[in-house]
C-alpha positions, 0 to 999 in steps of 0.5 A: 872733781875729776873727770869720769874717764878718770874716775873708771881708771881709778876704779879699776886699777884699785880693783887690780890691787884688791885682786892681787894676792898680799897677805903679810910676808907675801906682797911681792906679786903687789910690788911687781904690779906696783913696780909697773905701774908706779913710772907712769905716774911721773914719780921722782924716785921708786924704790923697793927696800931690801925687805920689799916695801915699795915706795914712790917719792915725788918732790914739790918745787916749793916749800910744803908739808910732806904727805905719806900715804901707807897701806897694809892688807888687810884679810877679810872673810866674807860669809 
């Protein structure tokens, strides 16, 4: 269980990501952000393609399954 000083962190960097404007084609301002913010995660490598999809690799020291996290937006209208 994480602690609650960890838990608001999480909250609100996932409201900063639902705020950032990303429909299909534009995600760039999100890969900007994510870019910024990905180093202070410790991740092993951060890469952005040449059609702009970011990825984060963090590499385990023992033998393991490999995990792949993907997220696409999503646009929703509330009424």
């Amino acid at each position: 269980m994480i602690n609650s000083e960890r838990k608001q962190t999480l909250v609100d960097l996932t409201r900063e990501l639902i705020e950032i404007k990303s429909l299909s084609g534009e995600e760039g301002q999100l890969v900007k952000f994510l870019g910024r913010i990905m180093p202070d995660y410790s991740l092993d490598r951060i890469e952005v393609d040449r059609v702009g999809n970011i990825t984060g690799t963090t590499s385990g020291r023992r033998p393991g399954q490999t995990i792949l996290l993907d997220a696409h937006a999503v646009n929703c209208n509330r009424t």
